[in-house]
C-alpha positions as protocol buffer text, in pm:
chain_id: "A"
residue {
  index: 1
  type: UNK
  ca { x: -1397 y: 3089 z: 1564 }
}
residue {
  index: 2
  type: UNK
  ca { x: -1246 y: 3403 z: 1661 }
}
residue {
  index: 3
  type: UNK
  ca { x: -892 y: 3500 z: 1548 }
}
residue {
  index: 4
  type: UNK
  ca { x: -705 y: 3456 z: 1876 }
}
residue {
  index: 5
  type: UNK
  ca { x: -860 y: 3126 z: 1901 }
}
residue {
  index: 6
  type: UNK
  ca { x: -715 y: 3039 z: 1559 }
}
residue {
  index: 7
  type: UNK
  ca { x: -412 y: 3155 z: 1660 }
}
residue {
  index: 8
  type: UNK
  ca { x: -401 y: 2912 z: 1934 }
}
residue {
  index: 9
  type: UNK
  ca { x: -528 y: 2639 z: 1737 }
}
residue {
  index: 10
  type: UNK
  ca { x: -210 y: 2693 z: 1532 }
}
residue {
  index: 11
  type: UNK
  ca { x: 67 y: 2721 z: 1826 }
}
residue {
  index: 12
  type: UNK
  ca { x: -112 y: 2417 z: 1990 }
}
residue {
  index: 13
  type: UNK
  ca { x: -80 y: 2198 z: 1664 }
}
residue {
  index: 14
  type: UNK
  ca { x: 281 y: 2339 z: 1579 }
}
residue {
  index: 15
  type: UNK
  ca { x: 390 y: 2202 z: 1949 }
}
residue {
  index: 16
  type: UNK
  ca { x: 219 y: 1898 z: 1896 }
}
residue {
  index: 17
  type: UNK
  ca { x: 364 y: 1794 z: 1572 }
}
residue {
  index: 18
  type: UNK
  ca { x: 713 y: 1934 z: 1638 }
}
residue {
  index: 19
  type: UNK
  ca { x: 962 y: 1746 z: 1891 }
}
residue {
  index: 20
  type: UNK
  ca { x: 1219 y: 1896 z: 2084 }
}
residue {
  index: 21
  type: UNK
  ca { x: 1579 y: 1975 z: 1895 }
}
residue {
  index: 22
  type: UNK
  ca { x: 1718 y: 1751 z: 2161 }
}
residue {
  index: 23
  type: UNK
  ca { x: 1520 y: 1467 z: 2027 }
}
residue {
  index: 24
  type: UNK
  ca { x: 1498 y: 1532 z: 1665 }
}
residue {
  index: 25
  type: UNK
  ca { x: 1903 y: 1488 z: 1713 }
}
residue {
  index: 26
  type: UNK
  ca { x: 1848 y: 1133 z: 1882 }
}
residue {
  index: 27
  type: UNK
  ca { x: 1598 y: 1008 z: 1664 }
}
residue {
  index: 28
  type: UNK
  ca { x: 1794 y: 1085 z: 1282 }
}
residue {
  index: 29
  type: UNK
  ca { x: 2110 y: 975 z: 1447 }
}
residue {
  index: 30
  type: UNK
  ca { x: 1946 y: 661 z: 1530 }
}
residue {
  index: 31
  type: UNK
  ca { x: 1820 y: 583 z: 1216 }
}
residue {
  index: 32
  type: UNK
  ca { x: 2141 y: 698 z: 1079 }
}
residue {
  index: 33
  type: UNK
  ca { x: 2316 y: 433 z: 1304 }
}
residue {
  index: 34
  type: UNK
  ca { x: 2100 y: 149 z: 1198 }
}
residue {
  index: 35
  type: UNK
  ca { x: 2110 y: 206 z: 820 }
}
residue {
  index: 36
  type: UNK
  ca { x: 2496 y: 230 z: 868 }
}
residue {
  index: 37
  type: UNK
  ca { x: 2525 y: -115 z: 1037 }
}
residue {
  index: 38
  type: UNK
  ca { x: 2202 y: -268 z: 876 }
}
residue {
  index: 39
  type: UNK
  ca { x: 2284 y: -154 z: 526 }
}
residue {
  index: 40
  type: UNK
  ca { x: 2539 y: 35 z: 396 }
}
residue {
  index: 41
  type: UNK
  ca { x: 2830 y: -165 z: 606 }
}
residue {
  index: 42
  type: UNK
  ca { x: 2707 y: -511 z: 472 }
}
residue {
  index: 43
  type: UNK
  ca { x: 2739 y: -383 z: 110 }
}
residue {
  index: 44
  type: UNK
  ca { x: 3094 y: -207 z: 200 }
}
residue {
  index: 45
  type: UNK
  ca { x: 3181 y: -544 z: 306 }
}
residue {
  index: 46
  type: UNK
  ca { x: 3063 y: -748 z: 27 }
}
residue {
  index: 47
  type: UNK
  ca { x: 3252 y: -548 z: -234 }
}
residue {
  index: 48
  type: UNK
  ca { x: 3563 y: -468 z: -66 }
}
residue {
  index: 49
  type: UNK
  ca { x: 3619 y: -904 z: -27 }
}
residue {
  index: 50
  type: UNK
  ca { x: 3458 y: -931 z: -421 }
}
residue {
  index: 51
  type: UNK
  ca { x: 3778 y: -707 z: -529 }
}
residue {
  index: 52
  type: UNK
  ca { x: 4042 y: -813 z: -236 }
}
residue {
  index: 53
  type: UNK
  ca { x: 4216 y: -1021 z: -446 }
}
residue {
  index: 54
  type: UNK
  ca { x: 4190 y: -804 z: -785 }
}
residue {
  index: 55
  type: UNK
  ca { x: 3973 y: -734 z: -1075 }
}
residue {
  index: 56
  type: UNK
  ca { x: 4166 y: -1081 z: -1227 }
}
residue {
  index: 57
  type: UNK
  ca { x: 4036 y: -1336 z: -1002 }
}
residue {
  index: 58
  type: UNK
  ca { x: 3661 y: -1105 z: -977 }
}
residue {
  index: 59
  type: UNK
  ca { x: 3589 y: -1118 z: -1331 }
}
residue {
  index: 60
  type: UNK
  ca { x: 3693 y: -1515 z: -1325 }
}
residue {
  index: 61
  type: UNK
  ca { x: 3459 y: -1611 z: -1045 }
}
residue {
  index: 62
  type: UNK
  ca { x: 3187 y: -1430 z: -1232 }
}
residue {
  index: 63
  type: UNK
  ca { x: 3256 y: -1579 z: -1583 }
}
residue {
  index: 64
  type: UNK
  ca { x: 3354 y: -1915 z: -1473 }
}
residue {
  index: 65
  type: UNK
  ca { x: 3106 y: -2198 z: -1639 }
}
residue {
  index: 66
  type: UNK
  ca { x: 2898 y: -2246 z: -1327 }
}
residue {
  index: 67
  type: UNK
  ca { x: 2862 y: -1906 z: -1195 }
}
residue {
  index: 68
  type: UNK
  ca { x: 2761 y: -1784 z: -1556 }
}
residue {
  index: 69
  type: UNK
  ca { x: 2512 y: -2062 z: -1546 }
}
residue {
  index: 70
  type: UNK
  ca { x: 2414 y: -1974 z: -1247 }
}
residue {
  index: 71
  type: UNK
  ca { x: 2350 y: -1627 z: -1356 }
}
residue {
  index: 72
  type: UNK
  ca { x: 2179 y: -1738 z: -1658 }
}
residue {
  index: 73
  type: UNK
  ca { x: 1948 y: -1901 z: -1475 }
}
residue {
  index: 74
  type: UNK
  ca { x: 1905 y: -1651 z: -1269 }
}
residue {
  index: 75
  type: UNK
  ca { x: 1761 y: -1417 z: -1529 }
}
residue {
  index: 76
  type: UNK
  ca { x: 1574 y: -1713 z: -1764 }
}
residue {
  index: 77
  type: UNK
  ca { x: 1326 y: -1763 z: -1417 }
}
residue {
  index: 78
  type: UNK
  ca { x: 1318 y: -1372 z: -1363 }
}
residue {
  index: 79
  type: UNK
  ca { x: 1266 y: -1314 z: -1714 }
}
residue {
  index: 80
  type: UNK
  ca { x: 910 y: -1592 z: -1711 }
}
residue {
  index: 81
  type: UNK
  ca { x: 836 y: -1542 z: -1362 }
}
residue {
  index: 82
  type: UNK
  ca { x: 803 y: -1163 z: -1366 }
}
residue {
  index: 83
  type: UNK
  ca { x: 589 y: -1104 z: -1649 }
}
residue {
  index: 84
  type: UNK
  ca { x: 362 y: -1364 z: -1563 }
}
residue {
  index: 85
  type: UNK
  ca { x: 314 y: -1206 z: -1195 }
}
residue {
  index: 86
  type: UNK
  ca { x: 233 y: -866 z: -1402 }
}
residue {
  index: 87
  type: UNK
  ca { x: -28 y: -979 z: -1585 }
}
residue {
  index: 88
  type: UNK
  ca { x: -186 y: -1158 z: -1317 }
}
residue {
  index: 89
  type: UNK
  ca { x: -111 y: -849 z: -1073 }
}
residue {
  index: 90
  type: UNK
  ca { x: -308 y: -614 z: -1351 }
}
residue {
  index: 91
  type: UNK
  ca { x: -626 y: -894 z: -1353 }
}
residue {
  index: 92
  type: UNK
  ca { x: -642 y: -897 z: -1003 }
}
residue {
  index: 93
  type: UNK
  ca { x: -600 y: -541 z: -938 }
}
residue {
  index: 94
  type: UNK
  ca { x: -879 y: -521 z: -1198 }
}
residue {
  index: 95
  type: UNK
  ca { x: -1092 y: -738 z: -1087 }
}
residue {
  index: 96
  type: UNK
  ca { x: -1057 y: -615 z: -689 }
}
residue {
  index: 97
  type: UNK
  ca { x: -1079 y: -282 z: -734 }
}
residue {
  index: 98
  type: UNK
  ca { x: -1331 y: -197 z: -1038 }
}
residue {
  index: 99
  type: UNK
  ca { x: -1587 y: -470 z: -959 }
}
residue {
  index: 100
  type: UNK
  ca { x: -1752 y: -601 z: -671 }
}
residue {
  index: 101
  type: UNK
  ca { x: -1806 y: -1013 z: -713 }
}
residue {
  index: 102
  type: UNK
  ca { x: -1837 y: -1294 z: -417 }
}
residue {
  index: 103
  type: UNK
  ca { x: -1552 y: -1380 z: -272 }
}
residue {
  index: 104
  type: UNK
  ca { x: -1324 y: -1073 z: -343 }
}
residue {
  index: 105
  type: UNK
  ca { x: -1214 y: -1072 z: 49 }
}
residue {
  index: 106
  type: UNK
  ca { x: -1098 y: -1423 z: 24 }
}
residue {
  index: 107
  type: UNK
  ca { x: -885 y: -1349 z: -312 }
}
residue {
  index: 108
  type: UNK
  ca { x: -719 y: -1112 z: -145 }
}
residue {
  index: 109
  type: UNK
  ca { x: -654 y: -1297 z: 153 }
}
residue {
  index: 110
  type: UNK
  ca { x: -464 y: -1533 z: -106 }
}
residue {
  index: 111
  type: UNK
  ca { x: -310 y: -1274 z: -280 }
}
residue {
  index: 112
  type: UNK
  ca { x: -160 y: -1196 z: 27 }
}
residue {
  index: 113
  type: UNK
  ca { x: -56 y: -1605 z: 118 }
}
residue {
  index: 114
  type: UNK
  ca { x: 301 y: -1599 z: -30 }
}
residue {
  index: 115
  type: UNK
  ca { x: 380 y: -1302 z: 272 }
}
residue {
  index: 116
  type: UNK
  ca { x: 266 y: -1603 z: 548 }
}
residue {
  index: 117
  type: UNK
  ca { x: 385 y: -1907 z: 421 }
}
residue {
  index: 118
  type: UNK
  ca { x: 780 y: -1991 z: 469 }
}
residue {
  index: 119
  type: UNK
  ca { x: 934 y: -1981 z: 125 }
}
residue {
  index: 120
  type: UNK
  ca { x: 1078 y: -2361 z: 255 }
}
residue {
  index: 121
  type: UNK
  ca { x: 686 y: -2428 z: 300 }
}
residue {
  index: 122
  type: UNK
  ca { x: 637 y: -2338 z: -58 }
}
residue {
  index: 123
  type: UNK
  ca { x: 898 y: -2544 z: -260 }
}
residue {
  index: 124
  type: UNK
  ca { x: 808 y: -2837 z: -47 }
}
residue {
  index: 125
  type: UNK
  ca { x: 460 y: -2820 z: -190 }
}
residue {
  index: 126
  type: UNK
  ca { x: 565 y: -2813 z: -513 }
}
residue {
  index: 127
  type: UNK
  ca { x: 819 y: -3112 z: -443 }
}
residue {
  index: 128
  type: UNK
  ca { x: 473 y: -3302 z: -269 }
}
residue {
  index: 129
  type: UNK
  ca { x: 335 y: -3230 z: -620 }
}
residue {
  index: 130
  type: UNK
  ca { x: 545 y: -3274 z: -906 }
}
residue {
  index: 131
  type: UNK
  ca { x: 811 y: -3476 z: -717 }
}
residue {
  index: 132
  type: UNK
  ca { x: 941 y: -3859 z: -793 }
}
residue {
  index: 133
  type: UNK
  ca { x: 689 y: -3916 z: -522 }
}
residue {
  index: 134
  type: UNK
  ca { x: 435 y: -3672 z: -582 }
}
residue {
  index: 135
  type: UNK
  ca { x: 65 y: -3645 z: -621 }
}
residue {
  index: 136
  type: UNK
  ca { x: 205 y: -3620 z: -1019 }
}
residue {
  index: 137
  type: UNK
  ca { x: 484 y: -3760 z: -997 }
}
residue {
  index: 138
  type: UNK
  ca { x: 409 y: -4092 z: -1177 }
}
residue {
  index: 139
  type: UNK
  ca { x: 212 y: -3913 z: -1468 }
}
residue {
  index: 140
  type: UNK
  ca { x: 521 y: -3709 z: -1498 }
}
residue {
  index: 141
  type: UNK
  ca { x: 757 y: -3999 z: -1527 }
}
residue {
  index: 142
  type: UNK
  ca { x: 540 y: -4153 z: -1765 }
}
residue {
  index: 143
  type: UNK
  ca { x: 517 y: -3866 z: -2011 }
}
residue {
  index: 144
  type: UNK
  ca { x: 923 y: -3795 z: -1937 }
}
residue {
  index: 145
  type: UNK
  ca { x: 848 y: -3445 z: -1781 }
}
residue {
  index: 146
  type: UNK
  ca { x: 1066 y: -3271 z: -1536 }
}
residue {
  index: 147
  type: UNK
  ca { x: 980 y: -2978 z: -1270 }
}
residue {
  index: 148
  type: UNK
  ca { x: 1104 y: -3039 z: -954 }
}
residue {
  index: 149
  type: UNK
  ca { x: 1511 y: -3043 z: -985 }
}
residue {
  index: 150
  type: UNK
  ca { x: 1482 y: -2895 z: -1369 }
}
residue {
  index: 151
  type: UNK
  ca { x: 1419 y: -2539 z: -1465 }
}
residue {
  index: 152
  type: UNK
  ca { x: 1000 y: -2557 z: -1491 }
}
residue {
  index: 153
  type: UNK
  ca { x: 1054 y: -2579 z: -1090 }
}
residue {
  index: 154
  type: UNK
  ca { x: 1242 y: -2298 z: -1022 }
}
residue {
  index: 155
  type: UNK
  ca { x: 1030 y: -2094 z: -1204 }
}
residue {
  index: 156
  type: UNK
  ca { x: 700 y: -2226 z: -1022 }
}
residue {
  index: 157
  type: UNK
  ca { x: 875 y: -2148 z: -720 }
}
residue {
  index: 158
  type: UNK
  ca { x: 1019 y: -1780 z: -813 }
}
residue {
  index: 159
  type: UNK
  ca { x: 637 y: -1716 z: -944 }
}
residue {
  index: 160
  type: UNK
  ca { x: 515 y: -1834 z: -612 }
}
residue {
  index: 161
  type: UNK
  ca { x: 705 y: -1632 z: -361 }
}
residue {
  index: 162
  type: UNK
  ca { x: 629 y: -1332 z: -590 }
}
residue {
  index: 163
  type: UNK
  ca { x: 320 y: -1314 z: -732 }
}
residue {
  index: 164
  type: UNK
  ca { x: 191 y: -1054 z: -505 }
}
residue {
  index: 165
  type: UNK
  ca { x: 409 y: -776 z: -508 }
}
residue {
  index: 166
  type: UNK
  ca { x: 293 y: -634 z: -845 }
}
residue {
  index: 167
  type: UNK
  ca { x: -80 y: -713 z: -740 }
}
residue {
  index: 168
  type: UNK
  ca { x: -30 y: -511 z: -379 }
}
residue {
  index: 169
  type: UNK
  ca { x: 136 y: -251 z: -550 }
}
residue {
  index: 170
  type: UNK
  ca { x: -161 y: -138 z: -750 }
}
residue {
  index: 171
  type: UNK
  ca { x: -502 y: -271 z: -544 }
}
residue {
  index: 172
  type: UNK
  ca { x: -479 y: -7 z: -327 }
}
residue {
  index: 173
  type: UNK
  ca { x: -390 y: 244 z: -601 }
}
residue {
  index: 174
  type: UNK
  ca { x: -637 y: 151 z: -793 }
}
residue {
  index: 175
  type: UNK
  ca { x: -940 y: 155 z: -550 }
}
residue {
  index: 176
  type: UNK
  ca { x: -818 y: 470 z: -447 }
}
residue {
  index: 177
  type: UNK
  ca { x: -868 y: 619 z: -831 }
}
residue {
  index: 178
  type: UNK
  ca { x: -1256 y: 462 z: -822 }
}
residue {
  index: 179
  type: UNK
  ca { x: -1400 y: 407 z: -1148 }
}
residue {
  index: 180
  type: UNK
  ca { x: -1527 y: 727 z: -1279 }
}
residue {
  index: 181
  type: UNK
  ca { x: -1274 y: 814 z: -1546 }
}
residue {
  index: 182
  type: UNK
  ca { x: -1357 y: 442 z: -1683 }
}
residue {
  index: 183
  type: UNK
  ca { x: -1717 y: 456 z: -1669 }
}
residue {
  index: 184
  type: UNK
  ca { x: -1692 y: 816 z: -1849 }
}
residue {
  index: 185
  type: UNK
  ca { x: -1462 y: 659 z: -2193 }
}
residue {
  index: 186
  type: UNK
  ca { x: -1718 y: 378 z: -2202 }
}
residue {
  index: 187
  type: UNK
  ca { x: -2001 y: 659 z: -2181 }
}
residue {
  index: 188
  type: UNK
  ca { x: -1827 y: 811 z: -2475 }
}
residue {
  index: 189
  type: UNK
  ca { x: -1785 y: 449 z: -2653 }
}
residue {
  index: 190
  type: UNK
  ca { x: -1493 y: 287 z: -2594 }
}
residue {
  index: 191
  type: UNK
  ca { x: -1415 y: -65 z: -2537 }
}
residue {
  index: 192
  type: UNK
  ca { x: -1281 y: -291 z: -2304 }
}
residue {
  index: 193
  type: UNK
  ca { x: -955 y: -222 z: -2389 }
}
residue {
  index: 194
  type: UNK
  ca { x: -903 y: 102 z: -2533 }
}
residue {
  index: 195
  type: UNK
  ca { x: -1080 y: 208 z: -2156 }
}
residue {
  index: 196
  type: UNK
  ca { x: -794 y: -4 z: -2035 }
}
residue {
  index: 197
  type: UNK
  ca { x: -466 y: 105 z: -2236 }
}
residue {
  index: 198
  type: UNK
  ca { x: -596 y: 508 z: -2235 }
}
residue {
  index: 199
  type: UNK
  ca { x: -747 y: 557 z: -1949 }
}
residue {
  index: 200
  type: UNK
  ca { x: -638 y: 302 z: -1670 }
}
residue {
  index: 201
  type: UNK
  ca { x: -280 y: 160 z: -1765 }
}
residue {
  index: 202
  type: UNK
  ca { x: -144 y: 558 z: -1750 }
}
residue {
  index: 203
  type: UNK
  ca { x: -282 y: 665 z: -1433 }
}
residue {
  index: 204
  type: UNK
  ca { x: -139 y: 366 z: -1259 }
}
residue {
  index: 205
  type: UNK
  ca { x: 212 y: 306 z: -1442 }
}
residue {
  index: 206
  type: UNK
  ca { x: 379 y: 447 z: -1174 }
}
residue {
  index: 207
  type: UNK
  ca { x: 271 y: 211 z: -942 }
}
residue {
  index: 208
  type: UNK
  ca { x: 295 y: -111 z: -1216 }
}
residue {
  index: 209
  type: UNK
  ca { x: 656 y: 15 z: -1278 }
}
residue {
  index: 210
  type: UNK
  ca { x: 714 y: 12 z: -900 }
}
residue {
  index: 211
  type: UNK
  ca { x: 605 y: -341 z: -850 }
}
residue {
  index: 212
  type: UNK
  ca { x: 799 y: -480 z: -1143 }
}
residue {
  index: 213
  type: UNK
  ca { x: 1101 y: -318 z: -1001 }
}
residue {
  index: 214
  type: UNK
  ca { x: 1000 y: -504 z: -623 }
}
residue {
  index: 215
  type: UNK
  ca { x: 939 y: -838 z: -776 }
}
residue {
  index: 216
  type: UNK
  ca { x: 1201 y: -842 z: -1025 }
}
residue {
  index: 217
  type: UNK
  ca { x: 1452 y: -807 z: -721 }
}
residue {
  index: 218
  type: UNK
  ca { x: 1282 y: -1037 z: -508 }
}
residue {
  index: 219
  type: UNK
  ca { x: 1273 y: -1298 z: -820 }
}
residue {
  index: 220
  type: UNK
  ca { x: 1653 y: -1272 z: -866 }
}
residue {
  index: 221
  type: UNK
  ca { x: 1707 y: -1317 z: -470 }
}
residue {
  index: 222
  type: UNK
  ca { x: 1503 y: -1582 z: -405 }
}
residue {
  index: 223
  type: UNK
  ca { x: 1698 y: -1849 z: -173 }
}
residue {
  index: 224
  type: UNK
  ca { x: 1459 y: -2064 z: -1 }
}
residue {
  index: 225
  type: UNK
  ca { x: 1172 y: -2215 z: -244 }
}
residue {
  index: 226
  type: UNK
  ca { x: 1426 y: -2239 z: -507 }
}
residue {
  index: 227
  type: UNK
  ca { x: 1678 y: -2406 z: -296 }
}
residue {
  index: 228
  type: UNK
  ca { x: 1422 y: -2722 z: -194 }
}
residue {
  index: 229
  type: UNK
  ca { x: 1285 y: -2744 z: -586 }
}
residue {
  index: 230
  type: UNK
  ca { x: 1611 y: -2696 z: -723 }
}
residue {
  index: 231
  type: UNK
  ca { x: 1845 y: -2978 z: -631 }
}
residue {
  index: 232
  type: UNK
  ca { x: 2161 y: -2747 z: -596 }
}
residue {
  index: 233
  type: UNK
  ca { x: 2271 y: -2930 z: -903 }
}
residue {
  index: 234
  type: UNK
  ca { x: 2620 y: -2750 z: -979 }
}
residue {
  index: 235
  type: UNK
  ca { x: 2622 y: -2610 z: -1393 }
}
residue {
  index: 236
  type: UNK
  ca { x: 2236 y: -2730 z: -1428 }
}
residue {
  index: 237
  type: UNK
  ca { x: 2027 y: -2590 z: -1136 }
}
residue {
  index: 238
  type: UNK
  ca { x: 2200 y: -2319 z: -944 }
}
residue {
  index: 239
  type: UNK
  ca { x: 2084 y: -1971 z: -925 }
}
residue {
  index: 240
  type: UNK
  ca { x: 2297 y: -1706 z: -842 }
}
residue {
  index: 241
  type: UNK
  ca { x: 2217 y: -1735 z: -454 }
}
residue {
  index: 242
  type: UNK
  ca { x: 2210 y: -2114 z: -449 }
}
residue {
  index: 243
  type: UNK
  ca { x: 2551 y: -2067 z: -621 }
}
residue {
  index: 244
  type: UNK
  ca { x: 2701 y: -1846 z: -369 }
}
residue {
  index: 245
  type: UNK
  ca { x: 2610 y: -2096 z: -100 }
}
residue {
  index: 246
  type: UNK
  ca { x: 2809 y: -2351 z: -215 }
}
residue {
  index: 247
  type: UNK
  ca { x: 3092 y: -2130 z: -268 }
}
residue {
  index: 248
  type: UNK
  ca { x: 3093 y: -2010 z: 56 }
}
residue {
  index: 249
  type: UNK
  ca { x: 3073 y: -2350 z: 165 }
}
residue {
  index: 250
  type: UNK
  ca { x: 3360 y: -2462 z: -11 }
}
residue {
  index: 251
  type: UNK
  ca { x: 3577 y: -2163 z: 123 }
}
residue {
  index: 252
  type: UNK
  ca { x: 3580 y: -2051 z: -225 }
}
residue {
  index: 253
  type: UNK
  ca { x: 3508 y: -1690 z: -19 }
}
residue {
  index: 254
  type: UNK
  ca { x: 3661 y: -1430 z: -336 }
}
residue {
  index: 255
  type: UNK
  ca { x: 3405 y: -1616 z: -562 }
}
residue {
  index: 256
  type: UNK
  ca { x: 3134 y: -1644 z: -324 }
}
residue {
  index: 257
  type: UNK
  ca { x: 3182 y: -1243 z: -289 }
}
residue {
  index: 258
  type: UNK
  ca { x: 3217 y: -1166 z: -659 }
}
residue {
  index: 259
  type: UNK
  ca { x: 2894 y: -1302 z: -714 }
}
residue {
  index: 260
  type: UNK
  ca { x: 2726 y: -1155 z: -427 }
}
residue {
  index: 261
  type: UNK
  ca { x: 2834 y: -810 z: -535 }
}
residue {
  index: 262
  type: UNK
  ca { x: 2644 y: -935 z: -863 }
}
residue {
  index: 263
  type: UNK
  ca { x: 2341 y: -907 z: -641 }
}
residue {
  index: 264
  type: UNK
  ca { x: 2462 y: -625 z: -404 }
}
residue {
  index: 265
  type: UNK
  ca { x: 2474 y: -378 z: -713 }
}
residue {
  index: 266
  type: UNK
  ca { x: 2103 y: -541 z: -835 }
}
residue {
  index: 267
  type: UNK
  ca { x: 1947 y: -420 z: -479 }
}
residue {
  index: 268
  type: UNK
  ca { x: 2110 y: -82 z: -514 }
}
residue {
  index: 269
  type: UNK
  ca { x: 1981 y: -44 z: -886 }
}
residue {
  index: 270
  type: UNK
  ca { x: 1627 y: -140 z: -755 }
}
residue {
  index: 271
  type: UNK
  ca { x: 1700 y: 126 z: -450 }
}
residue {
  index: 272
  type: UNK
  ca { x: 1827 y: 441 z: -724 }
}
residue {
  index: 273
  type: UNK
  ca { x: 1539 y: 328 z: -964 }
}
residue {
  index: 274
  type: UNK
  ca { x: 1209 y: 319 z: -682 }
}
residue {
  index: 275
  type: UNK
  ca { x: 1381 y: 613 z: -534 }
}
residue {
  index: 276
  type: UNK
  ca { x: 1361 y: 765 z: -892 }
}
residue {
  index: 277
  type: UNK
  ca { x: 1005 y: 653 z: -980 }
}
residue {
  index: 278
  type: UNK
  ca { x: 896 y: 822 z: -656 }
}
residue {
  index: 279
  type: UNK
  ca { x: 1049 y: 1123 z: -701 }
}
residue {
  index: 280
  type: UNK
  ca { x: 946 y: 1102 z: -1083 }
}
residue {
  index: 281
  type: UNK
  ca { x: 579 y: 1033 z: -997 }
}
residue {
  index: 282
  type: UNK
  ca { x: 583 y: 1273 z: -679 }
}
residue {
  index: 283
  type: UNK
  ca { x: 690 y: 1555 z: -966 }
}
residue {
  index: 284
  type: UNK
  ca { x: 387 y: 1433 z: -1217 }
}
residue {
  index: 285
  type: UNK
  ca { x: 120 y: 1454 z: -939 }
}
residue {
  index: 286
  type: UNK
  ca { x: 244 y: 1794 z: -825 }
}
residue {
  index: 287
  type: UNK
  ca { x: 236 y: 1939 z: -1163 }
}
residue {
  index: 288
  type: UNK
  ca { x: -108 y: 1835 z: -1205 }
}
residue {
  index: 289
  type: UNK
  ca { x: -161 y: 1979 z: -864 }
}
residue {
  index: 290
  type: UNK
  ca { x: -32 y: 2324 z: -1001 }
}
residue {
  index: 291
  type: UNK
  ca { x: -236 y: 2269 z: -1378 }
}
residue {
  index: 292
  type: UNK
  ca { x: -551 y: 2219 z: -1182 }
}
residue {
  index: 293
  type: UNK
  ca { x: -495 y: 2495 z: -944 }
}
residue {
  index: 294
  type: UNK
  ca { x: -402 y: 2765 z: -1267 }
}
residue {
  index: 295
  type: UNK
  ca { x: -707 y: 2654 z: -1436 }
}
residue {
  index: 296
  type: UNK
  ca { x: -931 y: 2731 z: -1145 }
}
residue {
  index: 297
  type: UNK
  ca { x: -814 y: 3054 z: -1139 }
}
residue {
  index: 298
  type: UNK
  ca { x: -853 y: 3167 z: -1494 }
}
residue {
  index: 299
  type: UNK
  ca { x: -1209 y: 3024 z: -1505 }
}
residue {
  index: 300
  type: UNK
  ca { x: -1499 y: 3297 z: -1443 }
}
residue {
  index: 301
  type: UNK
  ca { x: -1691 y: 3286 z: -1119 }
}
């Protein structure tokens, strides 16, 4: 290709790719406008009623015995639910993505069930099962066991509706890597898991973190399996959402608020810290980028 033909390659790709200033203007203002309404005025709202009435009656609607049970709770089923999905989200990963085995299509395809199925759908299964009258209900009785309306449920339910957001996060990461750098340390003699925690676990801890950070938020705001399992038993079942439901629906609105905000401040913590892993792992791969690049230079032709 000659070098006026390049050059026209060039302007023709540079007018493809770039809008008019005219647009560019009505496109980031529109985005602008949505985030404003969508986002940043809901939260605006939320903690200007969580402090109308002073930082007295705030830090009483957060401390009082059923909101701090509440927010117990809260944490006790993120705290089992989120760990669980990570090592299952690592074995699946795994198993997807280093080997090929019958069947691998259809486990993702339920990997990917909790994003179709109403989170209602899902706590009602798990009432069909372990409820009074359940499939198991009448073995549970018997043997004086508890899940639906107790604590075991909650948690089945928060593992359900988030199970695959640690898996997602690192399938596709992970098939992109292949499988060379672990077939070369078991080459060299490694096992299982030393191939595992040195080679695999650091080239794809961006991505775990990530995923942690998405389901832990997702496991704290979980309304709608946890509300049919649950009860809504005031000081024994409540999680922080179920909680602010019921104060809202007393009229009990400077509570209700104060413990949203609870929540409000988790979603912007998970915002600053995936906008910080992005930006951290964005810096790691371009240094890399740059170490590569150097070293091909100083080596001989």
């Amino acid at each position: 290709m000659s070098a006026g033909a390049g050059s026209l390659t060039g302007v023709v790709s540079n007018k493809a790719t770039t809008e008019p200033f005219a647009v560019r203007v009505a496109l980031i203002t529109t985005a602008l406008l949505f985030l404003s309404l969508f986002l940043v005025l809901p939260l605006v709202a939320v903690f200007t009623e969580a402090f109308a009435r002073g930082l007295d009656v705030y830090f009483a609607a957060i401390t009082e015995p059923a909101a701090a049970h509440a927010i117990k709770l809260t944490l006790i089923a993120a705290a089992i639910a989120v760990p669980c999905n990570v090592i299952f989200g690592l074995a699946a990963a795994w198993a997807i993505a280093k080997f090929a085995f019958r069947g691998k299509q259809l486990l993702i395809t339920l990997i990917d069930l909790p994003f179709a199925v109403s989170p209602v759908i899902a706590g009602l299964i798990y009432v069909l099962l372990f409820g009074a009258r359940g499939w198991f209900g009448d073995w549970l009785f018997e043997n004086d066991l508890r899940i639906v309306f107790a604590v075991p449920g909650i948690v089945l339910a928060t593992m359900f509706v988030t199970f695959p957001f640690v898996a997602r996060e690192l399938i596709p990461l992970m098939q992109e890597q292949g499988t060379e750098h672990e077939e070369a340390a078991l080459t060299l003699g490694a096992n299982g898991w030393q191939t595992f925690f040195r080679v695999t676990l650091p080239s794809i801890k961006w991505g775990l973190l990530y995923g942690i950070i998405l389901c832990n938020a997702r496991a704290m705001g979980e309304f709608g399996a946890v509300s049919v399992v649950s009860g809504k038993i005031r000081g024994q079942t409540n999680t922080m959402p179920l909680h602010i439901e019921i104060l809202y629906n007393e009229y009990q609105f400077a509570a209700a608020f104060a413990v949203a905000s609870l929540l409000a401040l988790l979603a912007l913590v998970t915002l600053i810290l995936k906008s910080a892993l992005e930006w951290k792992a964005a810096r790691e791969h371009e240094l890399a980028v740059r170490a590569a690049y150097a070293d091909n230079q100083e080596s001989p032709p």
